[in-house]
mmCIF file of the N, C-alpha and C atoms, coordinates in Angstrom:
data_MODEL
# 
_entry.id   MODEL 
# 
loop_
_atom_site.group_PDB 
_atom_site.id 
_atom_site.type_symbol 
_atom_site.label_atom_id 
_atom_site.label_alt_id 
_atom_site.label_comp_id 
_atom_site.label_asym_id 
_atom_site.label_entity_id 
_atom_site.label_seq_id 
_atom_site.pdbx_PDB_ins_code 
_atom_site.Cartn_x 
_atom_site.Cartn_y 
_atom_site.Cartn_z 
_atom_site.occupancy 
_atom_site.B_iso_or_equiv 
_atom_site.pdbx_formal_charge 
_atom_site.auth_seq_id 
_atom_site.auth_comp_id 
_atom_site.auth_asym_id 
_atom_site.auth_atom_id 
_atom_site.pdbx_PDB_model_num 
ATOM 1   N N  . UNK A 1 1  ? 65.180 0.389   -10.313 1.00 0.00 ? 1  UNK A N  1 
ATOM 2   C CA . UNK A 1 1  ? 64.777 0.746   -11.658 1.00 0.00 ? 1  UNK A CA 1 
ATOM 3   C C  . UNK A 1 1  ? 65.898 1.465   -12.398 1.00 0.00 ? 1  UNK A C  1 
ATOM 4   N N  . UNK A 1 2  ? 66.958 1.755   -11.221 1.00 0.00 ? 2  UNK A N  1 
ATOM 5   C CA . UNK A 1 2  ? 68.466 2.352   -12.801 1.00 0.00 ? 2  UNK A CA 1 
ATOM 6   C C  . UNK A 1 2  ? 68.520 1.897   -13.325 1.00 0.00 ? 2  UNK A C  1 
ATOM 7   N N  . UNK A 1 3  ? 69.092 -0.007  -13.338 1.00 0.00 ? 3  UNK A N  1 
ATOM 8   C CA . UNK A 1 3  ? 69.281 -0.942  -14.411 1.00 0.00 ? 3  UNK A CA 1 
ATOM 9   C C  . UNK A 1 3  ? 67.811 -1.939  -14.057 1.00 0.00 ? 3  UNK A C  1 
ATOM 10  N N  . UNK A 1 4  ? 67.736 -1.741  -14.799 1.00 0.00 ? 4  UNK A N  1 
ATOM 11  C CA . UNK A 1 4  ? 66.614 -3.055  -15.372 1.00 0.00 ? 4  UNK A CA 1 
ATOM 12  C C  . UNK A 1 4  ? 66.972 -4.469  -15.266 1.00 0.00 ? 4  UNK A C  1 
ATOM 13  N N  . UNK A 1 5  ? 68.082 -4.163  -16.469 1.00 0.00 ? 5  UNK A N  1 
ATOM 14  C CA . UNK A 1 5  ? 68.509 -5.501  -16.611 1.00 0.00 ? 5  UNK A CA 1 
ATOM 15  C C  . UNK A 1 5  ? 69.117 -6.371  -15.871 1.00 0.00 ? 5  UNK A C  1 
ATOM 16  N N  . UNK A 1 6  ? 69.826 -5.627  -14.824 1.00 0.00 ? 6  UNK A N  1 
ATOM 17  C CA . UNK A 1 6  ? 70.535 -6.270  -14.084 1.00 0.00 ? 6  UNK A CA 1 
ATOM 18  C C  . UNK A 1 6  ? 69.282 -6.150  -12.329 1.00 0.00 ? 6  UNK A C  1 
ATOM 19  N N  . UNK A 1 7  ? 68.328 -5.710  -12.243 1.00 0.00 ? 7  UNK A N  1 
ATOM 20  C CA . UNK A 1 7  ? 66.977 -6.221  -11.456 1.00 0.00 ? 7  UNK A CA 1 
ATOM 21  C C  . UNK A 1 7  ? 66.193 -7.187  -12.341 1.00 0.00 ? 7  UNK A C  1 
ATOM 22  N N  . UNK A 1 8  ? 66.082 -7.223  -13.282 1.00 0.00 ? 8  UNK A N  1 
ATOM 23  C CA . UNK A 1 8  ? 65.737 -9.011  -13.863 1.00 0.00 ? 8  UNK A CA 1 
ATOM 24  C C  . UNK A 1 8  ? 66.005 -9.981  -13.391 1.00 0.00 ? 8  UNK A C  1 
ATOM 25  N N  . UNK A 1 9  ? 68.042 -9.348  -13.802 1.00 0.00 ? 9  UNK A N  1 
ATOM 26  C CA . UNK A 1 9  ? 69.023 -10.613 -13.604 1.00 0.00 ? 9  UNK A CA 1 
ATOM 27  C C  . UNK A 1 9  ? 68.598 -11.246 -12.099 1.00 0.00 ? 9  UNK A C  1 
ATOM 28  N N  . UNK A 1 10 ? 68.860 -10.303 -10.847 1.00 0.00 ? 10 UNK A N  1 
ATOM 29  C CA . UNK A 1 10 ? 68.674 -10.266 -9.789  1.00 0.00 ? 10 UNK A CA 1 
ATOM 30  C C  . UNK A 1 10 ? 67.039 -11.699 -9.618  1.00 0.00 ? 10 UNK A C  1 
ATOM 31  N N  . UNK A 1 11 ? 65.954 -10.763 -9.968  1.00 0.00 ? 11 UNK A N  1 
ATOM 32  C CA . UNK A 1 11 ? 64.547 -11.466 -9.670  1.00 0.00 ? 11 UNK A CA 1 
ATOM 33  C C  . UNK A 1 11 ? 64.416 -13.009 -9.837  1.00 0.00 ? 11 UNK A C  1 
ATOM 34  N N  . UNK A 1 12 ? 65.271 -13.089 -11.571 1.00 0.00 ? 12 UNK A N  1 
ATOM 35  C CA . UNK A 1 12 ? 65.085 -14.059 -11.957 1.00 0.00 ? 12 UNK A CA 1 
ATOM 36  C C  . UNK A 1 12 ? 66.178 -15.126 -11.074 1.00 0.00 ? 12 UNK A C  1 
ATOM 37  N N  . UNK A 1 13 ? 67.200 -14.881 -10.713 1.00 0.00 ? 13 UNK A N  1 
ATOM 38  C CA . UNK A 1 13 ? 68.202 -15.923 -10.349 1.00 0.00 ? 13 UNK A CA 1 
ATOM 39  C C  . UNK A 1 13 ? 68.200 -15.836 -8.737  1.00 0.00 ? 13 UNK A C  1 
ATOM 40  N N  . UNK A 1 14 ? 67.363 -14.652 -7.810  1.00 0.00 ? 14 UNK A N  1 
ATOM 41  C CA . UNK A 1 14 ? 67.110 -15.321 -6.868  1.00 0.00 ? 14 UNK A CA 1 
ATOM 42  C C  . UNK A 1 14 ? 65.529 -15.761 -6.330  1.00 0.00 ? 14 UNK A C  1 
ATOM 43  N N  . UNK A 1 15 ? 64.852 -15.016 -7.280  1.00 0.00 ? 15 UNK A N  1 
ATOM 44  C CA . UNK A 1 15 ? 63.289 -15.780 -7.158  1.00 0.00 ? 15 UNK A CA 1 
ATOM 45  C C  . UNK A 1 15 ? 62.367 -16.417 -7.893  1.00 0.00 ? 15 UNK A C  1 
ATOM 46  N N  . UNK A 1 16 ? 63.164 -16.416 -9.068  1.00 0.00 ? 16 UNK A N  1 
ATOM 47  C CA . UNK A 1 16 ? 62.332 -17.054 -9.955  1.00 0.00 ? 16 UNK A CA 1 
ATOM 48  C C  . UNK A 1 16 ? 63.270 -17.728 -10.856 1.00 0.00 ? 16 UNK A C  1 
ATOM 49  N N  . UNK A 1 17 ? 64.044 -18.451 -10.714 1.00 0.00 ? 17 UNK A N  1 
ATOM 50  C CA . UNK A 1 17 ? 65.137 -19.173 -12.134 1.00 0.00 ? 17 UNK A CA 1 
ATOM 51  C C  . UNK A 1 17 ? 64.481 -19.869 -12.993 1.00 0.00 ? 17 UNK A C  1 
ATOM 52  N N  . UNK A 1 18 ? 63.144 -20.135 -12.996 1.00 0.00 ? 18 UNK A N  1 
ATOM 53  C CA . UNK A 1 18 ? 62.823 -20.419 -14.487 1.00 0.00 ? 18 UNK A CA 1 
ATOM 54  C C  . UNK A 1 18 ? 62.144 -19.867 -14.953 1.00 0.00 ? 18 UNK A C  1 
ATOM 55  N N  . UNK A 1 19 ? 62.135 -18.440 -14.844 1.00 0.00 ? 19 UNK A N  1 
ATOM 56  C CA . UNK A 1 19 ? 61.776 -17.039 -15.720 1.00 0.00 ? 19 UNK A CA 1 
ATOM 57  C C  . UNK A 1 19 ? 62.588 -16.799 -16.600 1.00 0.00 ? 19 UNK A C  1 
ATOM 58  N N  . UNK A 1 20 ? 62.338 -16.073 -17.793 1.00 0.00 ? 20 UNK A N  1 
ATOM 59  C CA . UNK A 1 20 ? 63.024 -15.394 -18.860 1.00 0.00 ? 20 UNK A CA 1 
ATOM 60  C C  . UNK A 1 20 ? 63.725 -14.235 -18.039 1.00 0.00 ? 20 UNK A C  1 
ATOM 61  N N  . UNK A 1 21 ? 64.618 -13.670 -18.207 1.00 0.00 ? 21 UNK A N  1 
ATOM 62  C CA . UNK A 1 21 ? 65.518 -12.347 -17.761 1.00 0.00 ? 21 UNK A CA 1 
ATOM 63  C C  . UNK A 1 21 ? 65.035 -11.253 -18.669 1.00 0.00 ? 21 UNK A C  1 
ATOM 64  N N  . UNK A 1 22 ? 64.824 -11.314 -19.744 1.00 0.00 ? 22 UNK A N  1 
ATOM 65  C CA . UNK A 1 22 ? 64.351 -10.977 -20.873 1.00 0.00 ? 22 UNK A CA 1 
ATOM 66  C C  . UNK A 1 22 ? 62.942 -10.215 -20.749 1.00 0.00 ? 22 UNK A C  1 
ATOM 67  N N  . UNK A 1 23 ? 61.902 -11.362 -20.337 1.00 0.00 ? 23 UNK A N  1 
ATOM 68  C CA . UNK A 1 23 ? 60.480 -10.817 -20.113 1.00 0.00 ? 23 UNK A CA 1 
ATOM 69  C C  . UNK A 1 23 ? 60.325 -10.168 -18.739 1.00 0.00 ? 23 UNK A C  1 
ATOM 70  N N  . UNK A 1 24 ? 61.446 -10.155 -17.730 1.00 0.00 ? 24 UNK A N  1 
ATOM 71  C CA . UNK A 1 24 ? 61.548 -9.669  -16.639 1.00 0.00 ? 24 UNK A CA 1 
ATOM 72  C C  . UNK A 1 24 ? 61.557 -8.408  -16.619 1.00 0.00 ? 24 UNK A C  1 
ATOM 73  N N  . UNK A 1 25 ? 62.621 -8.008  -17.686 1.00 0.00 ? 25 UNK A N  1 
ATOM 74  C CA . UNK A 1 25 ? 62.695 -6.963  -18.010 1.00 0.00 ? 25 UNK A CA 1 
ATOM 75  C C  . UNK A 1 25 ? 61.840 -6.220  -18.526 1.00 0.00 ? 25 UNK A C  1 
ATOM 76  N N  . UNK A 1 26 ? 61.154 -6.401  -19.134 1.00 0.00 ? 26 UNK A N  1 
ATOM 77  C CA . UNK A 1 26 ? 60.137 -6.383  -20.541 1.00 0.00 ? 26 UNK A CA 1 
ATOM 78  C C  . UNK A 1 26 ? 59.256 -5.348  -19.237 1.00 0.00 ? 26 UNK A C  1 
ATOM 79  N N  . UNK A 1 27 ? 58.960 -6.727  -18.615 1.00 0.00 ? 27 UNK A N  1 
ATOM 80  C CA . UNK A 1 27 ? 57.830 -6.615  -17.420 1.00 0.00 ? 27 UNK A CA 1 
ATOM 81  C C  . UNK A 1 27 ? 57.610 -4.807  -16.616 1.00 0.00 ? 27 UNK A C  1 
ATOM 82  N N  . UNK A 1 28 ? 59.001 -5.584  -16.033 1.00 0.00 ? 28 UNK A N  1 
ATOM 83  C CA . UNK A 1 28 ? 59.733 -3.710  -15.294 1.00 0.00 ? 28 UNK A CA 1 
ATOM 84  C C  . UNK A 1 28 ? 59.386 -2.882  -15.837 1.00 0.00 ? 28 UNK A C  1 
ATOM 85  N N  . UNK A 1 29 ? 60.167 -2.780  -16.961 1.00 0.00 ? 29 UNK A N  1 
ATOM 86  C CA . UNK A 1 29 ? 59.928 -1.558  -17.929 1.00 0.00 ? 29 UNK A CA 1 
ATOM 87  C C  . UNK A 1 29 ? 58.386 -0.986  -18.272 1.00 0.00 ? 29 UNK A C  1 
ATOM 88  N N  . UNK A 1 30 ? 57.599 -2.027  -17.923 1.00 0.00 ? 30 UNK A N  1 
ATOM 89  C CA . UNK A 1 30 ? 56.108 -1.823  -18.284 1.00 0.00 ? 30 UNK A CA 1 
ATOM 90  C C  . UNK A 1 30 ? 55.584 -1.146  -17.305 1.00 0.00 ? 30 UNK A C  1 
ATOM 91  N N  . UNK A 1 31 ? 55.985 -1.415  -15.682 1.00 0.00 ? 31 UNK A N  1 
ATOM 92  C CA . UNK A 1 31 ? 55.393 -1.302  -14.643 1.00 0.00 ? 31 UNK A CA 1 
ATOM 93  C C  . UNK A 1 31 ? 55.839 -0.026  -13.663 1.00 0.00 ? 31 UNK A C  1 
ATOM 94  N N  . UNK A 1 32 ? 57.162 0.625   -14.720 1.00 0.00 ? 32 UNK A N  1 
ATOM 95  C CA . UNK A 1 32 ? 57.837 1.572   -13.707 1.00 0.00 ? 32 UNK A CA 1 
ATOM 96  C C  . UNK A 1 32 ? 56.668 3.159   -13.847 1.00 0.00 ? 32 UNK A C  1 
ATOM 97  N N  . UNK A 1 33 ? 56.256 3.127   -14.487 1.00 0.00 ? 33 UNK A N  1 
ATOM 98  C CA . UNK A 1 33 ? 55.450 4.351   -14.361 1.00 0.00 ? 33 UNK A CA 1 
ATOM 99  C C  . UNK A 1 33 ? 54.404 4.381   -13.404 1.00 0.00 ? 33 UNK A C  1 
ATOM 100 N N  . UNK A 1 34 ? 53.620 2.634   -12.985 1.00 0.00 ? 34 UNK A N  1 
ATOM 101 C CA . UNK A 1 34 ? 52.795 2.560   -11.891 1.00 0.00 ? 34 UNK A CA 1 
ATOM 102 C C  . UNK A 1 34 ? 53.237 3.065   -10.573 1.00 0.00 ? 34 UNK A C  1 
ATOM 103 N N  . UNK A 1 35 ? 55.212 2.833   -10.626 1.00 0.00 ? 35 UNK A N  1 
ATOM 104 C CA . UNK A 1 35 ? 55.886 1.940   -9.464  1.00 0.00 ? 35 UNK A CA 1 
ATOM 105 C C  . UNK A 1 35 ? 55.881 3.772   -9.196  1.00 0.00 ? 35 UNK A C  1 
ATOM 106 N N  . UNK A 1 36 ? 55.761 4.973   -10.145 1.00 0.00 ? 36 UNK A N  1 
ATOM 107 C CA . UNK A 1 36 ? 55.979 6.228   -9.295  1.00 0.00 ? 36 UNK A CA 1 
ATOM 108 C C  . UNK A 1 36 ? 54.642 7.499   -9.688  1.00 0.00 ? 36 UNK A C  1 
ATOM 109 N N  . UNK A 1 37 ? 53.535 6.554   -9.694  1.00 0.00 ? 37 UNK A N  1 
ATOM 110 C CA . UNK A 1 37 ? 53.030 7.436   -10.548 1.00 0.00 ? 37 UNK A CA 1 
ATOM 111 C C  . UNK A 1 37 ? 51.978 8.319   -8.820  1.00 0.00 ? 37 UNK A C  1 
ATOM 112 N N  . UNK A 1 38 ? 52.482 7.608   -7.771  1.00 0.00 ? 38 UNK A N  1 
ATOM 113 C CA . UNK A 1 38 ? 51.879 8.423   -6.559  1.00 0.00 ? 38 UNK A CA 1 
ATOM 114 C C  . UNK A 1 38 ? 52.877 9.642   -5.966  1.00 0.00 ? 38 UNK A C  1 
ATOM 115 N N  . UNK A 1 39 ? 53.793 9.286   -6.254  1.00 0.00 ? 39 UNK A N  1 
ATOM 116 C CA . UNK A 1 39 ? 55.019 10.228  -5.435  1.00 0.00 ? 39 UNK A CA 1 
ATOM 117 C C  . UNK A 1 39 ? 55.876 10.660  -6.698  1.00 0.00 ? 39 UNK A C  1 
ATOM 118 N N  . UNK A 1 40 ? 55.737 10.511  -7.931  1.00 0.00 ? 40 UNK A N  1 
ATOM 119 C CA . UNK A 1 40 ? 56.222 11.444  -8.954  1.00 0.00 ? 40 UNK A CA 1 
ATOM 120 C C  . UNK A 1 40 ? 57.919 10.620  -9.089  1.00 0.00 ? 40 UNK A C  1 
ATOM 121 N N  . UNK A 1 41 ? 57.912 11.216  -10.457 1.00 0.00 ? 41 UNK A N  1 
ATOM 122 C CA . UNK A 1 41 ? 58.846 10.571  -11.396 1.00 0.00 ? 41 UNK A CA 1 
ATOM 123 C C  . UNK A 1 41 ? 60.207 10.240  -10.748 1.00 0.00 ? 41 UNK A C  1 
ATOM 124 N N  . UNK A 1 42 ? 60.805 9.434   -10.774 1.00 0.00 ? 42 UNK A N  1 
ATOM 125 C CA . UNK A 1 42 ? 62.379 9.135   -9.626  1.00 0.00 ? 42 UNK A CA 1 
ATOM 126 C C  . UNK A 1 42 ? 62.176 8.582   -8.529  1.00 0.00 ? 42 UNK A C  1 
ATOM 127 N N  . UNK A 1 43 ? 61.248 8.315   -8.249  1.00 0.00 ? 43 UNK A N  1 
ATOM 128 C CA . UNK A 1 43 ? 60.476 7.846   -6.915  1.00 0.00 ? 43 UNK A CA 1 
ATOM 129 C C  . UNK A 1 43 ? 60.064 6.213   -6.762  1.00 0.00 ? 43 UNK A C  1 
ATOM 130 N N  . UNK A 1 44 ? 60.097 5.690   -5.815  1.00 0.00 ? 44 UNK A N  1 
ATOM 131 C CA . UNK A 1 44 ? 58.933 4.477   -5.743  1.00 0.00 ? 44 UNK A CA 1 
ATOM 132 C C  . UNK A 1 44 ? 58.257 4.387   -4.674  1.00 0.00 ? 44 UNK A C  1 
ATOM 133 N N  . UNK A 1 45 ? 57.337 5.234   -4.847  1.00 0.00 ? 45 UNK A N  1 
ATOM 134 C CA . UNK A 1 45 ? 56.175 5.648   -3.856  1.00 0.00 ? 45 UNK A CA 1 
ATOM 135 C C  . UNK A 1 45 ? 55.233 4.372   -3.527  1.00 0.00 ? 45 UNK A C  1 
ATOM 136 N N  . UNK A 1 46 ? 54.652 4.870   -2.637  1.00 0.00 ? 46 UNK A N  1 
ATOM 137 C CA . UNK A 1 46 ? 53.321 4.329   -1.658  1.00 0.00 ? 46 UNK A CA 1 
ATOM 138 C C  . UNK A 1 46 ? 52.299 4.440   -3.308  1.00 0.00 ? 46 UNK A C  1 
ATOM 139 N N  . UNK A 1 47 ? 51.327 3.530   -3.572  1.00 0.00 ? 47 UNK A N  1 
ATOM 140 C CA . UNK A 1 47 ? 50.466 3.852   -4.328  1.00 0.00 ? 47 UNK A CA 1 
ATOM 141 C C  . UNK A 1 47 ? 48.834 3.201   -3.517  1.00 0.00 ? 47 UNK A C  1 
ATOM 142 N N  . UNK A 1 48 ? 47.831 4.113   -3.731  1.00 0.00 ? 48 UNK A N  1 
ATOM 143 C CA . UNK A 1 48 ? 46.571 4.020   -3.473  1.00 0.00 ? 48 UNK A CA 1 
ATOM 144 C C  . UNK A 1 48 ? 46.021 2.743   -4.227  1.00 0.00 ? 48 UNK A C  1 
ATOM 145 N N  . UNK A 1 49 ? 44.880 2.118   -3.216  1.00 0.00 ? 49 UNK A N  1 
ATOM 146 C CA . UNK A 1 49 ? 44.179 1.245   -4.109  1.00 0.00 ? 49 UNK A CA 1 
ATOM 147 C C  . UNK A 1 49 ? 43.573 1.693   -5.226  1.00 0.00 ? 49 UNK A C  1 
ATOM 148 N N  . UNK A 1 50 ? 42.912 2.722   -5.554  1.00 0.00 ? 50 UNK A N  1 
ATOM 149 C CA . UNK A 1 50 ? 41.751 3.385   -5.812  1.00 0.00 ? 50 UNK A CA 1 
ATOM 150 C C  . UNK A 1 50 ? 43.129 3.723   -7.201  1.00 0.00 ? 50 UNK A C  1 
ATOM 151 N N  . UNK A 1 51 ? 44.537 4.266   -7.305  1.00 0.00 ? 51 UNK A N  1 
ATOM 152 C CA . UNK A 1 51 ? 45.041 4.369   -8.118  1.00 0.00 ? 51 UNK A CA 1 
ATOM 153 C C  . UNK A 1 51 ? 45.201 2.581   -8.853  1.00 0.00 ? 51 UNK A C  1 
ATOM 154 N N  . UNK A 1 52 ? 45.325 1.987   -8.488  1.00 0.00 ? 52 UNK A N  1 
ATOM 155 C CA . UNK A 1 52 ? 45.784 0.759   -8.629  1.00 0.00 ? 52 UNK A CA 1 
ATOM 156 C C  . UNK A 1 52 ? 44.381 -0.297  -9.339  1.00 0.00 ? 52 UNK A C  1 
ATOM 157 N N  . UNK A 1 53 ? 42.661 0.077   -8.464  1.00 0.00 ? 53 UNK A N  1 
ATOM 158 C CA . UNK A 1 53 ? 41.555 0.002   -9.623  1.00 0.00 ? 53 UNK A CA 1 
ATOM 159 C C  . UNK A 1 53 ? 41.340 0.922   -10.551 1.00 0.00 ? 53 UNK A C  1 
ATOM 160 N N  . UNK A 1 54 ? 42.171 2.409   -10.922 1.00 0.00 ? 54 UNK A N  1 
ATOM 161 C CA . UNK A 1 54 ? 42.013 2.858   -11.769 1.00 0.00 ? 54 UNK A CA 1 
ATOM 162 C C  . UNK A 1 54 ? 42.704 2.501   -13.105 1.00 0.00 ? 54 UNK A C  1 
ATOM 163 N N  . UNK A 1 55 ? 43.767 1.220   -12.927 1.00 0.00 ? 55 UNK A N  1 
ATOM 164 C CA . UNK A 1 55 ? 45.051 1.342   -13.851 1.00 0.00 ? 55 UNK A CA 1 
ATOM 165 C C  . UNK A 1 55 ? 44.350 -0.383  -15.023 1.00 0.00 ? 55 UNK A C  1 
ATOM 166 N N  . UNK A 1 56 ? 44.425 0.312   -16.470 1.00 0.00 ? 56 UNK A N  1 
ATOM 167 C CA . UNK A 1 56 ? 43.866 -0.541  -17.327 1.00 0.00 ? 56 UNK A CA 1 
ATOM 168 C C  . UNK A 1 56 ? 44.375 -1.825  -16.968 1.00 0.00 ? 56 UNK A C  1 
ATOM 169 N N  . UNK A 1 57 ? 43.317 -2.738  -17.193 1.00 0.00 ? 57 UNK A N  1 
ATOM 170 C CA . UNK A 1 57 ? 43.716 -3.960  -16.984 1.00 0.00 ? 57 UNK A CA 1 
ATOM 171 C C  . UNK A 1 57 ? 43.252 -4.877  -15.279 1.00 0.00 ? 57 UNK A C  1 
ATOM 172 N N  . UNK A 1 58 ? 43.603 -4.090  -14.376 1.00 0.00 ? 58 UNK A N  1 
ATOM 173 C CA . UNK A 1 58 ? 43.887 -4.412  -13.261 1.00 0.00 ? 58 UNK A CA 1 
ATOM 174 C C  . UNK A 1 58 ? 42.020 -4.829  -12.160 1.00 0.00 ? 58 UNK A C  1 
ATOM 175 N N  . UNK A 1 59 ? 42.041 -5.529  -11.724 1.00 0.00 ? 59 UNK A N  1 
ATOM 176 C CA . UNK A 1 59 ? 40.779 -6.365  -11.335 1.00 0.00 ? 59 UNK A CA 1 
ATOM 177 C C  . UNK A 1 59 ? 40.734 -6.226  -10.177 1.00 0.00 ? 59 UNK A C  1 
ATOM 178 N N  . UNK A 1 60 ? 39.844 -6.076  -9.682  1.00 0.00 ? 60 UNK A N  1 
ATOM 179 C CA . UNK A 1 60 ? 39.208 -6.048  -7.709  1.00 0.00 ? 60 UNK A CA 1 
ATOM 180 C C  . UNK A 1 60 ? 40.058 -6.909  -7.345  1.00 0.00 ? 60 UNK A C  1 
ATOM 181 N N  . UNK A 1 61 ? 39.746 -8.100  -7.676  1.00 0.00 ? 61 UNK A N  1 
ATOM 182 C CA . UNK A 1 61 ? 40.445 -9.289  -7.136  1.00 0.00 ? 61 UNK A CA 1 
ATOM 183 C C  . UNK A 1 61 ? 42.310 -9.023  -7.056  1.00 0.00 ? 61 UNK A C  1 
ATOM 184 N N  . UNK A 1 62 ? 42.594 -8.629  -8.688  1.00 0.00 ? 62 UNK A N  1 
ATOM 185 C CA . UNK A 1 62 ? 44.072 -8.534  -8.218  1.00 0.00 ? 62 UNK A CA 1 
ATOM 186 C C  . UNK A 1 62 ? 44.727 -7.331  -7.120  1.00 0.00 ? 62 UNK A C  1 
ATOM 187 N N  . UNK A 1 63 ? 43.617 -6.400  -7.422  1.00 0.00 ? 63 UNK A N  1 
ATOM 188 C CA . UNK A 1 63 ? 44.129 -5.384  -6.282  1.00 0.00 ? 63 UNK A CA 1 
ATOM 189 C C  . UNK A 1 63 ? 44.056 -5.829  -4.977  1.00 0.00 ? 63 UNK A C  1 
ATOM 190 N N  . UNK A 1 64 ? 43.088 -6.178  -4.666  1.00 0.00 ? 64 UNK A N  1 
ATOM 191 C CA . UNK A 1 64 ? 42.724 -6.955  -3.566  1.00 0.00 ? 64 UNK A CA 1 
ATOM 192 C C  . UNK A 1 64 ? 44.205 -7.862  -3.258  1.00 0.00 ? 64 UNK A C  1 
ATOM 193 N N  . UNK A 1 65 ? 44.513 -9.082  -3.789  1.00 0.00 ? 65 UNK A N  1 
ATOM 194 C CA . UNK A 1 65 ? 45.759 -9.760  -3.738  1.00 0.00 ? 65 UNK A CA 1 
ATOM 195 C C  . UNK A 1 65 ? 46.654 -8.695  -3.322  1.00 0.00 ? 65 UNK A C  1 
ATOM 196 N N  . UNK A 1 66 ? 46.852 -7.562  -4.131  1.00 0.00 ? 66 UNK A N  1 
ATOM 197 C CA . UNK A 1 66 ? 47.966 -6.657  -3.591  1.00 0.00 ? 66 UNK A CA 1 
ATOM 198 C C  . UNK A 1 66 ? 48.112 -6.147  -2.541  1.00 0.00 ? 66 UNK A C  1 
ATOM 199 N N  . UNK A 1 67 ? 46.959 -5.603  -1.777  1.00 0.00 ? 67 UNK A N  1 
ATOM 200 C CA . UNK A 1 67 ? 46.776 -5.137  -0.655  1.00 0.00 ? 67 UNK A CA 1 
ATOM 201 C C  . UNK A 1 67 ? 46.619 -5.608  0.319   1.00 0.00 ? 67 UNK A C  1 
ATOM 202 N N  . UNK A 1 68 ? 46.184 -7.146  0.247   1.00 0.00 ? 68 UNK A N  1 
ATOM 203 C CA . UNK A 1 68 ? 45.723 -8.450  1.802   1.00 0.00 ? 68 UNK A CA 1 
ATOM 204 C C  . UNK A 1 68 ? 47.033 -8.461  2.442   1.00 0.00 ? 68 UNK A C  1 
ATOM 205 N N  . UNK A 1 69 ? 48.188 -8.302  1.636   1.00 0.00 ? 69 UNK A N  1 
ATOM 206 C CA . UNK A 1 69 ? 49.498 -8.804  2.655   1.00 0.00 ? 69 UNK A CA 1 
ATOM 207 C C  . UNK A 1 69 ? 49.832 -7.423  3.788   1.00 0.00 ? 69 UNK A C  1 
ATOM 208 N N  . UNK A 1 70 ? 49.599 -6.683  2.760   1.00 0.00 ? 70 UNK A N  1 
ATOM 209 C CA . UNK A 1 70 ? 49.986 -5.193  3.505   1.00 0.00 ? 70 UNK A CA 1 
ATOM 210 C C  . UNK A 1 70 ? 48.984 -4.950  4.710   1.00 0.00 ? 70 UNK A C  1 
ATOM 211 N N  . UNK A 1 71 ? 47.736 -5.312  4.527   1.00 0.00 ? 71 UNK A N  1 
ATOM 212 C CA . UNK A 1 71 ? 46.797 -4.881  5.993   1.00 0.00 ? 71 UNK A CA 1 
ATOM 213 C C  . UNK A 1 71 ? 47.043 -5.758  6.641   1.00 0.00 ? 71 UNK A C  1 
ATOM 214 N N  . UNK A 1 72 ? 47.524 -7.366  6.659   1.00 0.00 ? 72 UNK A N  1 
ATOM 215 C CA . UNK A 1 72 ? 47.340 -8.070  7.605   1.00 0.00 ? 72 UNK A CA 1 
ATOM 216 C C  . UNK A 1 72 ? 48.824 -7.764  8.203   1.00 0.00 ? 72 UNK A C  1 
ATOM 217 N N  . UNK A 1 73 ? 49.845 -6.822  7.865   1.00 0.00 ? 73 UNK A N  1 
ATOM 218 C CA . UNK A 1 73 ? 51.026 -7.106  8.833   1.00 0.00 ? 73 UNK A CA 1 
ATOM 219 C C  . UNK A 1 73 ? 50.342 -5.734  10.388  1.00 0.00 ? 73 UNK A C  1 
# 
């Protein structure tokens, strides 16, 4: 999260090349306050489900998606 732009650049050209770099960014920038809002600002903490159904927008189901990979390792 120092540069943005250049973790876009990164996302988009090794996991996604027919993404915008642009909305990648966009994206990040939207999501970095989730990415520390358990372990505080500078951080990219562990975050709770229960933080993650509290956050506007966000659905059982997608939390759910977020969390199936993590319990099954």
């Amino acid at each position: 999260m120092a540069d943005v732009d250049a973790t876009a650049a990164l996302i988009t050209t090794r996991h996604q090349p027919a993404a915008d770099p642009t909305y990648q960014a966009g994206s990040l920038r939207l999501i970095a306050e989730l990415l520390e809002v358990e372990s505080g600002a500078g951080s990219l903490g562990h975050m709770r489900r229960e933080t993650w159904l509290a956050t506007p927008g966000a659905t059982p189901e997608l939390v759910e998606a977020i969390f199936a990979p993590l319990e099954a390792e």
